[in-house]
mmCIF file as Biopython writes it, N, C-alpha, C and O atoms, coordinates in Angstrom:
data_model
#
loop_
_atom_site.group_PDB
_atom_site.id
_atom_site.type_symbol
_atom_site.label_atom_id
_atom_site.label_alt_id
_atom_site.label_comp_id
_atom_site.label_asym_id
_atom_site.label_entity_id
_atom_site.label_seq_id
_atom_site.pdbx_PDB_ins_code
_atom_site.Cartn_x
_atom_site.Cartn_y
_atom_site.Cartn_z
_atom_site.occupancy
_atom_site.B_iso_or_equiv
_atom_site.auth_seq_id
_atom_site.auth_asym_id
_atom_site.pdbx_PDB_model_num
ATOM 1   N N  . UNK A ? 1  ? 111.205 85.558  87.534  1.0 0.0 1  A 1 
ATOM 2   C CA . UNK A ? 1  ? 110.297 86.175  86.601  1.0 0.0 1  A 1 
ATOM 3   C C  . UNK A ? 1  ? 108.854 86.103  87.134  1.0 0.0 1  A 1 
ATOM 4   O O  . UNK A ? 1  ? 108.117 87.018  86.767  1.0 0.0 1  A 1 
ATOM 5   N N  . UNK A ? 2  ? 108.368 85.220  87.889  1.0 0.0 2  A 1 
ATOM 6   C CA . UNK A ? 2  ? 107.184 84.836  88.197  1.0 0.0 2  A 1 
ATOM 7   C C  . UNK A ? 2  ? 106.935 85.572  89.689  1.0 0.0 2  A 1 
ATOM 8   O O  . UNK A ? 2  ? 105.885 85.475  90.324  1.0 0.0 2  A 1 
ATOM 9   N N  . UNK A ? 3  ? 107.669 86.039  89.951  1.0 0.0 3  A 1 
ATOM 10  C CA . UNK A ? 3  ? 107.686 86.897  91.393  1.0 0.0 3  A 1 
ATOM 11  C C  . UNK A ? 3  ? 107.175 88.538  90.769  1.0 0.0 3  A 1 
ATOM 12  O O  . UNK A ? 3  ? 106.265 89.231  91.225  1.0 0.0 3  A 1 
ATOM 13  N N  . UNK A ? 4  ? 107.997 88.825  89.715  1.0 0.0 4  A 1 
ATOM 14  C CA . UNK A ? 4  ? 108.033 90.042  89.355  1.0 0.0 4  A 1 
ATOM 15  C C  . UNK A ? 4  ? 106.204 90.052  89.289  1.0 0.0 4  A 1 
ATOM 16  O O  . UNK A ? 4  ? 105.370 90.575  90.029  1.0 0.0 4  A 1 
ATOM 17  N N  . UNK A ? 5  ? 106.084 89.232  88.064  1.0 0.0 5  A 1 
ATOM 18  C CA . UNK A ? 5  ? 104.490 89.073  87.466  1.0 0.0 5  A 1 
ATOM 19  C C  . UNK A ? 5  ? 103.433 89.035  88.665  1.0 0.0 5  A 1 
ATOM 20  O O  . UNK A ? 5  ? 102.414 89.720  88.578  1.0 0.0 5  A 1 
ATOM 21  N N  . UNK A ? 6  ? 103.647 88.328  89.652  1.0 0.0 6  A 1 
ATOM 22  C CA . UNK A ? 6  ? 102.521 88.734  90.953  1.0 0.0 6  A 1 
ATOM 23  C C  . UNK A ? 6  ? 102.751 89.895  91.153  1.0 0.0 6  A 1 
ATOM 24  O O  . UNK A ? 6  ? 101.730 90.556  90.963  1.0 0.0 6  A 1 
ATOM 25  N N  . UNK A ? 7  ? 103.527 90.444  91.424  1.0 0.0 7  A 1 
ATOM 26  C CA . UNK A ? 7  ? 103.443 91.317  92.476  1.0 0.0 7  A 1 
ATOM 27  C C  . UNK A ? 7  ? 103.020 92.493  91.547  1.0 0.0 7  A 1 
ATOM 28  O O  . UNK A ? 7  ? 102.206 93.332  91.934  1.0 0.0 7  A 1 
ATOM 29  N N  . UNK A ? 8  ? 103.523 92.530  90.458  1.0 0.0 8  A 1 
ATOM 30  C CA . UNK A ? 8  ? 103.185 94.020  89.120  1.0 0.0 8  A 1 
ATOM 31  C C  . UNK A ? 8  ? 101.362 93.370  89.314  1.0 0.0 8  A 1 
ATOM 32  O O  . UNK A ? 8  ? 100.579 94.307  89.472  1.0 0.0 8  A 1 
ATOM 33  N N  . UNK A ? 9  ? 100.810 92.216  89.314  1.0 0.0 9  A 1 
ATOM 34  C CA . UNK A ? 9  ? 99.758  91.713  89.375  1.0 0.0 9  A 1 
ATOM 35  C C  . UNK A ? 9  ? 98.552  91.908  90.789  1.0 0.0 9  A 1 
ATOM 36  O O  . UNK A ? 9  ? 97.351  91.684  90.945  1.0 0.0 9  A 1 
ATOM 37  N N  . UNK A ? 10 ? 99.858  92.535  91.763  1.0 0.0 10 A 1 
ATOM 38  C CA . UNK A ? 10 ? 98.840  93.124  92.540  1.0 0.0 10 A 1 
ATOM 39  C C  . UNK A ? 10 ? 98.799  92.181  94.000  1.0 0.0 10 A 1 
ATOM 40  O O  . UNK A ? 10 ? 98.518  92.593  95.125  1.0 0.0 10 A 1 
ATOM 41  N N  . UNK A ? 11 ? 99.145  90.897  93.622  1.0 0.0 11 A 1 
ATOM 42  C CA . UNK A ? 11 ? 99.176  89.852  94.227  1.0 0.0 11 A 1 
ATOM 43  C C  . UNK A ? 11 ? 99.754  89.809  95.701  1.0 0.0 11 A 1 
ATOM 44  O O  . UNK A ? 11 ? 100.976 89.879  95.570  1.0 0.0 11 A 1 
ATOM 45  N N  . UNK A ? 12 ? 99.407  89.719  97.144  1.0 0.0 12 A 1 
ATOM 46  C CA . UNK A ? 12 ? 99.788  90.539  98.079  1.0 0.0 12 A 1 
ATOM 47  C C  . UNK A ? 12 ? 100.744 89.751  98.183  1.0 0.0 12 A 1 
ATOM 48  O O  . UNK A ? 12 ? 101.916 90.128  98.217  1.0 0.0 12 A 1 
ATOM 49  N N  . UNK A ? 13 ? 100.319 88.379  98.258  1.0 0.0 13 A 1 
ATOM 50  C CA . UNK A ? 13 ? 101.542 87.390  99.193  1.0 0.0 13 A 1 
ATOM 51  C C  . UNK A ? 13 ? 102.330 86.346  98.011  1.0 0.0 13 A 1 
ATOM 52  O O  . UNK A ? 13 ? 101.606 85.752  97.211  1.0 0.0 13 A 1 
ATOM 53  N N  . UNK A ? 14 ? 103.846 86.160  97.952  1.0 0.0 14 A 1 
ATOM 54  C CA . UNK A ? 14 ? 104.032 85.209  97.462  1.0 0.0 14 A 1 
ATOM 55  C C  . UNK A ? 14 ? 104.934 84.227  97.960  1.0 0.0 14 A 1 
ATOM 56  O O  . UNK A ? 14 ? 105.951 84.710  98.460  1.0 0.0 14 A 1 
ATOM 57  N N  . UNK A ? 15 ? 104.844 82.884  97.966  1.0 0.0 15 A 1 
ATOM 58  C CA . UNK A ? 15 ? 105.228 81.671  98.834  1.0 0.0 15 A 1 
ATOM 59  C C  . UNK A ? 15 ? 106.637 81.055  98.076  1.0 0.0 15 A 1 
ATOM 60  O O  . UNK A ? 15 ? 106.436 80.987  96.864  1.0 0.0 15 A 1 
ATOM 61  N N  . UNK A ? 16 ? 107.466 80.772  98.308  1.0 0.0 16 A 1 
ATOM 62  C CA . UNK A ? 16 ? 108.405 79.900  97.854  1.0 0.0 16 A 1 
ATOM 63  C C  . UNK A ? 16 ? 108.677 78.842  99.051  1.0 0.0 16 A 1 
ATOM 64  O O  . UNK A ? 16 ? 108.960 79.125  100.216 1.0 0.0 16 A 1 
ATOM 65  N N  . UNK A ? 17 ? 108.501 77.370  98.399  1.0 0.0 17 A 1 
ATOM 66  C CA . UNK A ? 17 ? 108.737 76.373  99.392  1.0 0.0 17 A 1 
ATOM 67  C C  . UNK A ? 17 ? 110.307 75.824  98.912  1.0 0.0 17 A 1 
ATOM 68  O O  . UNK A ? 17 ? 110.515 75.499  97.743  1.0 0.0 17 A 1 
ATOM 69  N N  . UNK A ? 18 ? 111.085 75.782  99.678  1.0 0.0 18 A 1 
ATOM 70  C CA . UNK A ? 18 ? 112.422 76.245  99.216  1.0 0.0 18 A 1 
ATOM 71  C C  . UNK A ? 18 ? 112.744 74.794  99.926  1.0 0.0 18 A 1 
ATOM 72  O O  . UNK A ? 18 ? 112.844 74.650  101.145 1.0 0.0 18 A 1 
ATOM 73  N N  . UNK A ? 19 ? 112.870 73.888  99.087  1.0 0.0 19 A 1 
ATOM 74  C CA . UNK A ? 19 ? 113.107 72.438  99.751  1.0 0.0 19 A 1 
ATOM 75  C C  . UNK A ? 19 ? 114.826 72.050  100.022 1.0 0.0 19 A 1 
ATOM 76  O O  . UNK A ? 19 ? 115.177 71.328  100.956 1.0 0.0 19 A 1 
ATOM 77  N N  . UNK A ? 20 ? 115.569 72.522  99.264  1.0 0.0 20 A 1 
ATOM 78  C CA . UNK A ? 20 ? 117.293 72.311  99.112  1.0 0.0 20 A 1 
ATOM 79  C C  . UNK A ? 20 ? 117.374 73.002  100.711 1.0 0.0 20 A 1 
ATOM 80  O O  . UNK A ? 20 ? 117.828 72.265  101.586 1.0 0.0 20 A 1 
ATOM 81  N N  . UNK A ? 21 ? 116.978 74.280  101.063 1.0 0.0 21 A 1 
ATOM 82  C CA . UNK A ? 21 ? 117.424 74.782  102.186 1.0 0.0 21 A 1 
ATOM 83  C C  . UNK A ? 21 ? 116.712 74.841  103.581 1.0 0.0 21 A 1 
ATOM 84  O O  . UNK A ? 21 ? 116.962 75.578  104.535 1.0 0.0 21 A 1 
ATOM 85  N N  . UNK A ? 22 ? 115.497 73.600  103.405 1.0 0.0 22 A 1 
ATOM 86  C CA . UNK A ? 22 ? 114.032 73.365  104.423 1.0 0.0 22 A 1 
ATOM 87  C C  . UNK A ? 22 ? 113.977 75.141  104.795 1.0 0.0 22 A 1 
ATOM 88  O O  . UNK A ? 22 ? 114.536 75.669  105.757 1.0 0.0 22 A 1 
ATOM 89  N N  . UNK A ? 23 ? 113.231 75.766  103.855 1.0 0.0 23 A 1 
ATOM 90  C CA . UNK A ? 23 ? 112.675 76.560  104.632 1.0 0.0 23 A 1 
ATOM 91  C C  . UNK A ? 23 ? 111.602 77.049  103.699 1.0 0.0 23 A 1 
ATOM 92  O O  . UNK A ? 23 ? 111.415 76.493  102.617 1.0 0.0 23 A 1 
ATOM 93  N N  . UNK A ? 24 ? 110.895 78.080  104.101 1.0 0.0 24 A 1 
ATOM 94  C CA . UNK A ? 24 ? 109.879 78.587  103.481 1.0 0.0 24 A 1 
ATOM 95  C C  . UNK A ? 24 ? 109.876 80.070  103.410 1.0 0.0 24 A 1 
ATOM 96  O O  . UNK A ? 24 ? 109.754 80.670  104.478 1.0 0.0 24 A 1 
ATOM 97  N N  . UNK A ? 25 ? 110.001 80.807  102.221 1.0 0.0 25 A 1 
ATOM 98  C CA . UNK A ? 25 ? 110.625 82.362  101.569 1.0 0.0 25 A 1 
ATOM 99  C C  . UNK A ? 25 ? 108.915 82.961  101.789 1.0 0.0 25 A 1 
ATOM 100 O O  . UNK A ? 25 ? 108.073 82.074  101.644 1.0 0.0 25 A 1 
ATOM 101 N N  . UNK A ? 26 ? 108.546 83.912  102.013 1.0 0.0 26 A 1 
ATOM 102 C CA . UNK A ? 26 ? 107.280 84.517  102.314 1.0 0.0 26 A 1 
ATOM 103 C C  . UNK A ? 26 ? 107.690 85.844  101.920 1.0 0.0 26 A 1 
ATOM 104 O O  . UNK A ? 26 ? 108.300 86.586  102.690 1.0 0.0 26 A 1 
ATOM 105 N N  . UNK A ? 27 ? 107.343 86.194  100.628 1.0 0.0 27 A 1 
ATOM 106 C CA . UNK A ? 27 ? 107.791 87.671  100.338 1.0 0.0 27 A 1 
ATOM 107 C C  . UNK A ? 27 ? 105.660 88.309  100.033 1.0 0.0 27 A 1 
ATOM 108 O O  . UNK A ? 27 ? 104.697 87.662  99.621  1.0 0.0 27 A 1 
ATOM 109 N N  . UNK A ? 28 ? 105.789 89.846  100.514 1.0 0.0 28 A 1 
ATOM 110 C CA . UNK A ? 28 ? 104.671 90.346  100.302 1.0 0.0 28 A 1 
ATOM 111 C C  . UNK A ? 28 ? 104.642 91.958  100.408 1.0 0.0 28 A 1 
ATOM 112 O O  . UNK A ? 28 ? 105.562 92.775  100.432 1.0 0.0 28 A 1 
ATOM 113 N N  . UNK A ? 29 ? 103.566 92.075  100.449 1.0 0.0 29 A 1 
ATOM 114 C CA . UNK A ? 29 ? 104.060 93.898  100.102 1.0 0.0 29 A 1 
ATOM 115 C C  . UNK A ? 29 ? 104.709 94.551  98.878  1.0 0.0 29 A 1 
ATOM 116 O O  . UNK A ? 29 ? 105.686 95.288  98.749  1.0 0.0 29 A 1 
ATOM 117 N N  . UNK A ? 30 ? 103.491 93.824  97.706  1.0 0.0 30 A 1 
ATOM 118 C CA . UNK A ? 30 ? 103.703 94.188  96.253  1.0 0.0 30 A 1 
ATOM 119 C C  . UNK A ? 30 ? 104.094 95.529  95.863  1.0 0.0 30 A 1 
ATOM 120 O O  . UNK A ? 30 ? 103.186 96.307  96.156  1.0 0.0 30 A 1 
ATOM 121 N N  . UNK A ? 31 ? 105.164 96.160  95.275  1.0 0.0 31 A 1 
ATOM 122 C CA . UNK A ? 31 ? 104.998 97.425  94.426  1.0 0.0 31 A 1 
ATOM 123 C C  . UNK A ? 31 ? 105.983 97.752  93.184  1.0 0.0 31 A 1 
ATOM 124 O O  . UNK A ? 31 ? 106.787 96.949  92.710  1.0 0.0 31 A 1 
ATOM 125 N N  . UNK A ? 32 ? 105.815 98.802  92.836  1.0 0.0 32 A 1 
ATOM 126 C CA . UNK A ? 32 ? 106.492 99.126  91.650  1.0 0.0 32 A 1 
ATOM 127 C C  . UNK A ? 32 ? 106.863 100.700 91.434  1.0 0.0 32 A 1 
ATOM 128 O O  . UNK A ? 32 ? 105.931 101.479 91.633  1.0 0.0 32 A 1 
ATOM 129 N N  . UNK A ? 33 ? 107.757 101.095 91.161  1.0 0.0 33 A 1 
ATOM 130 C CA . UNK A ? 33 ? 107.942 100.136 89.859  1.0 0.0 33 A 1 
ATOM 131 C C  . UNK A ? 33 ? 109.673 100.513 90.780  1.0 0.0 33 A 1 
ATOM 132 O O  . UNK A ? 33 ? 110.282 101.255 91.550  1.0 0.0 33 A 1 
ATOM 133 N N  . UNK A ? 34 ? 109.741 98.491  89.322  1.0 0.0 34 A 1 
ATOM 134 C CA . UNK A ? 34 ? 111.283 98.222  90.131  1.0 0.0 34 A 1 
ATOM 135 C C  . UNK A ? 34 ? 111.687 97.730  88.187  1.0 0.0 34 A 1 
ATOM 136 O O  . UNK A ? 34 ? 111.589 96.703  87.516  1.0 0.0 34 A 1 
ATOM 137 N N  . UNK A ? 35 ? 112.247 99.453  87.893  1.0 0.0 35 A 1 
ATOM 138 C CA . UNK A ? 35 ? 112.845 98.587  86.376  1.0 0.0 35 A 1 
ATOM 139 C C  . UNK A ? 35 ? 113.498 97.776  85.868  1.0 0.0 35 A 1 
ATOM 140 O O  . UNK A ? 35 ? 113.543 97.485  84.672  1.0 0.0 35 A 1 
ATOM 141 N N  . UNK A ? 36 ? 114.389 97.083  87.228  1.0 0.0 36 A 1 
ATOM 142 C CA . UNK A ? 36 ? 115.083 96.186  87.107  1.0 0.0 36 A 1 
ATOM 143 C C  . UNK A ? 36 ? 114.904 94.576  86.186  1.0 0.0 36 A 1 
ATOM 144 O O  . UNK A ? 36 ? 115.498 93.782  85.457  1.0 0.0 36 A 1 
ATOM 145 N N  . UNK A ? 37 ? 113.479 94.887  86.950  1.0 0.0 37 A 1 
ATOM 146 C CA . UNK A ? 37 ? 112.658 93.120  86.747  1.0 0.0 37 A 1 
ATOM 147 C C  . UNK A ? 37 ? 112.060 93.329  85.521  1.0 0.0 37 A 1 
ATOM 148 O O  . UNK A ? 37 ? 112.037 94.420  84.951  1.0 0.0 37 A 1 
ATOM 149 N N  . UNK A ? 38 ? 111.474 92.092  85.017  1.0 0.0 38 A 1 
ATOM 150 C CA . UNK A ? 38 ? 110.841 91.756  84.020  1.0 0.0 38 A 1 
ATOM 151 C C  . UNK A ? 38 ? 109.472 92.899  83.790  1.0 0.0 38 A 1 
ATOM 152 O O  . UNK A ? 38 ? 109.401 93.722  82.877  1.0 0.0 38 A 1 
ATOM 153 N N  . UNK A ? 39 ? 108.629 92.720  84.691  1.0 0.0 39 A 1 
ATOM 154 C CA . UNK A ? 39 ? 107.001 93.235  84.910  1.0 0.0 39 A 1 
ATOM 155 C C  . UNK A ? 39 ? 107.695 94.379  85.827  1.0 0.0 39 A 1 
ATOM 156 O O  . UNK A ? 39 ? 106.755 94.490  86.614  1.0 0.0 39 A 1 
ATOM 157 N N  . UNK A ? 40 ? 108.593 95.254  86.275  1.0 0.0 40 A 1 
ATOM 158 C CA . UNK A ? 40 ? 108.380 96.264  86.812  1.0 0.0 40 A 1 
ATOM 159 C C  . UNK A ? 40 ? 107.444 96.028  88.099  1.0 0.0 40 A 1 
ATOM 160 O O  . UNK A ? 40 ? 106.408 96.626  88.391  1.0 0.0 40 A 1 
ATOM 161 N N  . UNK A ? 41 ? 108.004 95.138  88.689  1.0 0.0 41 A 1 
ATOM 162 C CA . UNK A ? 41 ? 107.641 95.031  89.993  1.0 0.0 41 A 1 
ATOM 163 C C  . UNK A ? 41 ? 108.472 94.179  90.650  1.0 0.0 41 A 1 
ATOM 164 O O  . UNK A ? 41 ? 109.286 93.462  90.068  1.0 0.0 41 A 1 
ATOM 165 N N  . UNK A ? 42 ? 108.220 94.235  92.571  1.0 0.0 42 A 1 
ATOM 166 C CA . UNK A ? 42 ? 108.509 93.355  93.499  1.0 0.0 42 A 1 
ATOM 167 C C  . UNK A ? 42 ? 108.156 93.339  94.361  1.0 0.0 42 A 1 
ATOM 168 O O  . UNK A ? 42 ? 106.961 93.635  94.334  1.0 0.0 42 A 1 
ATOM 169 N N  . UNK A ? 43 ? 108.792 92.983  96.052  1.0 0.0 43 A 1 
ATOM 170 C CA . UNK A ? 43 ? 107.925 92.891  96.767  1.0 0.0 43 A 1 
ATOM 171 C C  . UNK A ? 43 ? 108.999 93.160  97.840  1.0 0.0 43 A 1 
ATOM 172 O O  . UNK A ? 43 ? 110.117 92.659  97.962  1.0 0.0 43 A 1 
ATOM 173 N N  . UNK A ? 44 ? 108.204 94.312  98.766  1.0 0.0 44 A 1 
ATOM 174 C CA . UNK A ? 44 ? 108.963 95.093  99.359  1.0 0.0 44 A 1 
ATOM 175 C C  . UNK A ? 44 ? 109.484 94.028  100.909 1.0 0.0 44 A 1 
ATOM 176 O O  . UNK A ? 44 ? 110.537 94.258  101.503 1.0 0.0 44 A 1 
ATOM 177 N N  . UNK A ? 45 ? 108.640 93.055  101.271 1.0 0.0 45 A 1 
ATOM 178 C CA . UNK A ? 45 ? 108.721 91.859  102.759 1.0 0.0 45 A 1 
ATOM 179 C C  . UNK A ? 45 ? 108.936 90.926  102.203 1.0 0.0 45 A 1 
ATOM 180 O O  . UNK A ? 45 ? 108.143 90.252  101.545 1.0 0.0 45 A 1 
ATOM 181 N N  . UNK A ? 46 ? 110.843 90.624  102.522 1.0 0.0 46 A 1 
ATOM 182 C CA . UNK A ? 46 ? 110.882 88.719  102.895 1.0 0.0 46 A 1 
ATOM 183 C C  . UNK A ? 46 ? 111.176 88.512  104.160 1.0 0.0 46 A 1 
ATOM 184 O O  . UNK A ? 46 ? 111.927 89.185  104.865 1.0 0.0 46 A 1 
ATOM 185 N N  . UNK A ? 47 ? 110.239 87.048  104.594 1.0 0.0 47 A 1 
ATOM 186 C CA . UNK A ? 47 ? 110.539 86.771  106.065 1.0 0.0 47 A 1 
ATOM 187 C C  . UNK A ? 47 ? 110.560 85.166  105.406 1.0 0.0 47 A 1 
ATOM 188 O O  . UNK A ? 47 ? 109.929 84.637  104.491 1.0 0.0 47 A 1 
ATOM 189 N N  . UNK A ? 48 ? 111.639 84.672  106.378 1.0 0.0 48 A 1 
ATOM 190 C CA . UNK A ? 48 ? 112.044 83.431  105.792 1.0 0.0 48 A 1 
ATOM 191 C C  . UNK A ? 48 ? 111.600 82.493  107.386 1.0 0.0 48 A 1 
ATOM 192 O O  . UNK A ? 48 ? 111.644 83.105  108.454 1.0 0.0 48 A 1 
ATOM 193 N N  . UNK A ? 49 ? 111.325 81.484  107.357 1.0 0.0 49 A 1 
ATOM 194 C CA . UNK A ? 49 ? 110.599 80.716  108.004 1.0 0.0 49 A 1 
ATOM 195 C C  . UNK A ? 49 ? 111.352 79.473  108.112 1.0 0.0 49 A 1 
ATOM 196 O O  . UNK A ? 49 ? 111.874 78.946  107.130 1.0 0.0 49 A 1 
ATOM 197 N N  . UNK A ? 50 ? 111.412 79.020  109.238 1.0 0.0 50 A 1 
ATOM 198 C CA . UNK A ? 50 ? 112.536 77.374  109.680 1.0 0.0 50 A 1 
ATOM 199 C C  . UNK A ? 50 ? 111.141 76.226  109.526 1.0 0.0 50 A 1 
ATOM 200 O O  . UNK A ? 50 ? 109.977 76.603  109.655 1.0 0.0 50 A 1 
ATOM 201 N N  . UNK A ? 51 ? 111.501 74.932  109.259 1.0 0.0 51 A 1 
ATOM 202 C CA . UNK A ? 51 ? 110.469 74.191  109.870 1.0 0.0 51 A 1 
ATOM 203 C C  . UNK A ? 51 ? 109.500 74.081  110.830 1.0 0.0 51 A 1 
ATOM 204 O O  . UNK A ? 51 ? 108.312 73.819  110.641 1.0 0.0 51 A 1 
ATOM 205 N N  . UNK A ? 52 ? 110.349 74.404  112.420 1.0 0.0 52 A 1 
ATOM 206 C CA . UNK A ? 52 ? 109.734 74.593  113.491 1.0 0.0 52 A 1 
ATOM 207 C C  . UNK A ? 52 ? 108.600 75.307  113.679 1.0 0.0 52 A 1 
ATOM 208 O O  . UNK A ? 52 ? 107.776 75.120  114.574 1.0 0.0 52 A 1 
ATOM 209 N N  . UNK A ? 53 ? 108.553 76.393  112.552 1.0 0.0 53 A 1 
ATOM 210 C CA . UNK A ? 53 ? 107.328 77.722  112.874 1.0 0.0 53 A 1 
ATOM 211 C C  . UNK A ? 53 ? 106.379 77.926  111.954 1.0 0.0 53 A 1 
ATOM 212 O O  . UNK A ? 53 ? 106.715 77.709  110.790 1.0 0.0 53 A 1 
ATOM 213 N N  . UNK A ? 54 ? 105.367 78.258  112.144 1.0 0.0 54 A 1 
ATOM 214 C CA . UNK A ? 54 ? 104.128 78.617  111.744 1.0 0.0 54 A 1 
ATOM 215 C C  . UNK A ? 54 ? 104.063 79.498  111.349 1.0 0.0 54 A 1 
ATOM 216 O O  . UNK A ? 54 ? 104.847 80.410  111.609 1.0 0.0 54 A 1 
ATOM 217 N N  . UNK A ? 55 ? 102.752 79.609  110.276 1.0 0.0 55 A 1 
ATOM 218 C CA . UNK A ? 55 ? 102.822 80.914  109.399 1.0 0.0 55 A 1 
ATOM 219 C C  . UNK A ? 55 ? 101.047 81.130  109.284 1.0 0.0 55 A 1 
ATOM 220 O O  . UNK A ? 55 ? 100.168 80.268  109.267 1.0 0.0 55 A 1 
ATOM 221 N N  . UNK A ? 56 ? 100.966 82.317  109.231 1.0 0.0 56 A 1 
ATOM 222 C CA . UNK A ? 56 ? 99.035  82.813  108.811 1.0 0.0 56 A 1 
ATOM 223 C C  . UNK A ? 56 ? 99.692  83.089  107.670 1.0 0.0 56 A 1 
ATOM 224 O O  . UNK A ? 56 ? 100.814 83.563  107.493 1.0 0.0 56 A 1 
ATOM 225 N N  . UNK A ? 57 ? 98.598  82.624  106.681 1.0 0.0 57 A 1 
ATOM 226 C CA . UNK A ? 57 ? 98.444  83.271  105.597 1.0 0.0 57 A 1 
ATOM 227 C C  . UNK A ? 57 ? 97.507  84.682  105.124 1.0 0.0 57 A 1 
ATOM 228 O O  . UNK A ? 57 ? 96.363  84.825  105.555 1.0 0.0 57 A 1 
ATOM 229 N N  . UNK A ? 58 ? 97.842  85.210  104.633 1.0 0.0 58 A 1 
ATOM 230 C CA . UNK A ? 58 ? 97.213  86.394  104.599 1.0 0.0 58 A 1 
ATOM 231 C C  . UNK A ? 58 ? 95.288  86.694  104.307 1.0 0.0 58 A 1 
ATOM 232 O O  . UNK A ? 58 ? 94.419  87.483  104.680 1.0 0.0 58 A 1 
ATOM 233 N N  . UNK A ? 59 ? 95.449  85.308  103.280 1.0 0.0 59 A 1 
ATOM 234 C CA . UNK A ? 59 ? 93.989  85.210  103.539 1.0 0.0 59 A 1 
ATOM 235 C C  . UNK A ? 59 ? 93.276  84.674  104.389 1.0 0.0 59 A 1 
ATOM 236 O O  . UNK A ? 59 ? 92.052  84.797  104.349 1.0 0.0 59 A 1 
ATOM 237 N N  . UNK A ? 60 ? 93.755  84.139  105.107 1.0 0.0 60 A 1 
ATOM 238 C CA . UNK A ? 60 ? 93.324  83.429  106.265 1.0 0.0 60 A 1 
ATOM 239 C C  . UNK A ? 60 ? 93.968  83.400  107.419 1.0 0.0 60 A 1 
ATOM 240 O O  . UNK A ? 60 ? 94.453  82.403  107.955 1.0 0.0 60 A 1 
ATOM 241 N N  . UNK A ? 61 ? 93.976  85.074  108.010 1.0 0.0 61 A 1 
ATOM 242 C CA . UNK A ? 61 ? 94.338  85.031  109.133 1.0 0.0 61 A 1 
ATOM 243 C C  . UNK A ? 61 ? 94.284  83.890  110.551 1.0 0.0 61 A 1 
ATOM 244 O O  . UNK A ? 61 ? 94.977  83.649  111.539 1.0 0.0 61 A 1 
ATOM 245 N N  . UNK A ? 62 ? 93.134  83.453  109.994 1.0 0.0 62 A 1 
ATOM 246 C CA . UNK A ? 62 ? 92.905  82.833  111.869 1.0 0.0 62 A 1 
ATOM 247 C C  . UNK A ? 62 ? 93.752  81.364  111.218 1.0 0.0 62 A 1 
ATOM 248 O O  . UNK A ? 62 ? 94.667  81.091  111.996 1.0 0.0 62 A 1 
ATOM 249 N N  . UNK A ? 63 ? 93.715  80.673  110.396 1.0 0.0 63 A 1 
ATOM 250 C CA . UNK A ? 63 ? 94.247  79.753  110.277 1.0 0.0 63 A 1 
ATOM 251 C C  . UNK A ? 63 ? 95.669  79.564  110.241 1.0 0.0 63 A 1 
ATOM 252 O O  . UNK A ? 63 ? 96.246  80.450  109.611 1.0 0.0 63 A 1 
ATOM 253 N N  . UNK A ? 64 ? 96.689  78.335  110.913 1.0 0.0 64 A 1 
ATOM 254 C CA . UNK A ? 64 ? 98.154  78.403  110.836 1.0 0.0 64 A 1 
ATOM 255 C C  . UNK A ? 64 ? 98.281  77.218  110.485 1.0 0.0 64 A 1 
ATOM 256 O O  . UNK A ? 64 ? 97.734  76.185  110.872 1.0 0.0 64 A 1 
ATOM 257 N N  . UNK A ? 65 ? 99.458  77.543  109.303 1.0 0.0 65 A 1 
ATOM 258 C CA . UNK A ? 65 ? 100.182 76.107  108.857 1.0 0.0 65 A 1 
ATOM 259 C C  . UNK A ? 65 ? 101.581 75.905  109.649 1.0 0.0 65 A 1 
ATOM 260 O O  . UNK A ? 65 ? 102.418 76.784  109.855 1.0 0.0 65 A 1 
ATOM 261 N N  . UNK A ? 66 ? 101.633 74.804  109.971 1.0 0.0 66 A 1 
ATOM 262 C CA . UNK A ? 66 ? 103.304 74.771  110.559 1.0 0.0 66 A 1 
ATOM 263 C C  . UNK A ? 66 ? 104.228 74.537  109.034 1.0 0.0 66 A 1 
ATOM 264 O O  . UNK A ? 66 ? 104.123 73.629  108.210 1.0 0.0 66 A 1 
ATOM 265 N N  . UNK A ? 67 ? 105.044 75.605  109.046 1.0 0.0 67 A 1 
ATOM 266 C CA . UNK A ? 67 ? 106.061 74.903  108.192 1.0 0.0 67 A 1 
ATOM 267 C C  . UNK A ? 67 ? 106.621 73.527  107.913 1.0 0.0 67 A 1 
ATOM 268 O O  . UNK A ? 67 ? 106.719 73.350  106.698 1.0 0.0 67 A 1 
ATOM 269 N N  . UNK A ? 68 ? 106.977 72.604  108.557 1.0 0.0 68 A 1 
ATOM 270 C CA . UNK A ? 68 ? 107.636 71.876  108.344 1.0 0.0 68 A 1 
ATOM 271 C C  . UNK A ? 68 ? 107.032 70.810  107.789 1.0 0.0 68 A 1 
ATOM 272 O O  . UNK A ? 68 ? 107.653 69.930  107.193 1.0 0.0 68 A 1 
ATOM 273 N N  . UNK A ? 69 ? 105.544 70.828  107.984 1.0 0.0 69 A 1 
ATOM 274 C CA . UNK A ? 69 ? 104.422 69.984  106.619 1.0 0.0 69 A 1 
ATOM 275 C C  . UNK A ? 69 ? 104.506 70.599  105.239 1.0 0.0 69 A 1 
ATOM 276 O O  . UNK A ? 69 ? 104.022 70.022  104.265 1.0 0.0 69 A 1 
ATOM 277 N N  . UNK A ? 70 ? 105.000 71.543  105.168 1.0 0.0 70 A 1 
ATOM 278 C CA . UNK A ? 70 ? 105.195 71.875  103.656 1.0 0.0 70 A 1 
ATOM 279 C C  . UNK A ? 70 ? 106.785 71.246  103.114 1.0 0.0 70 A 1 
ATOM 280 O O  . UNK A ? 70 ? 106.878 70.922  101.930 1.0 0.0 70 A 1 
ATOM 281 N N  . UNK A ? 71 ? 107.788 71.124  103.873 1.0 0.0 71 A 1 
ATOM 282 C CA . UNK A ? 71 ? 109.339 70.439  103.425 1.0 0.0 71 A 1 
ATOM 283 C C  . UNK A ? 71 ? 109.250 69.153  103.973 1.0 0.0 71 A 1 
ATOM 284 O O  . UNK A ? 71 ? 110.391 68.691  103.985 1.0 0.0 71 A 1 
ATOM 285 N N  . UNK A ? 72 ? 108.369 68.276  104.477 1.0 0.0 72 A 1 
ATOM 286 C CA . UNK A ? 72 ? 108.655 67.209  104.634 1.0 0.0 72 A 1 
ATOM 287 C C  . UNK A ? 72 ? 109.611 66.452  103.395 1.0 0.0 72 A 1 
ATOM 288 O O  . UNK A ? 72 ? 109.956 65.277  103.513 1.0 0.0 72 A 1 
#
């Protein structure tokens, strides 16, 4: 439900730190309409991420987090 609401919200990037399966869900590329969902929205990019690798965030291109500080 809270995926739908960003993204109908405009919201470019959204993060799931997905601890049961160490990885990190990176969905982005908000649009609509998807009548399926709650808010009539979703998000057209998931790229799913291992520990090992690094990610820019969208607002902050130049900066990189390594994944695997977020599932410790």
């Amino acid at each position: 439900m809270k995926m739908s609401l960003y993204a109908s919200a405009g919201i470019p990037e959204y993060w799931i730190v997905n601890l049961v399966e160490r990885r990190l869900e990176v969905y982005r590329e908000p649009f609509a309409p998807a009548p399926e969902t709650p808010f009539n929205a979703l998000y057209k990019s998931l790229r799913l991420y291992r520990p090992e690798e690094s990610i820019s965030p969208l607002f902050a291109p130049e900066s990189y987090l390594k994944v695997g500080e977020l599932i410790r």
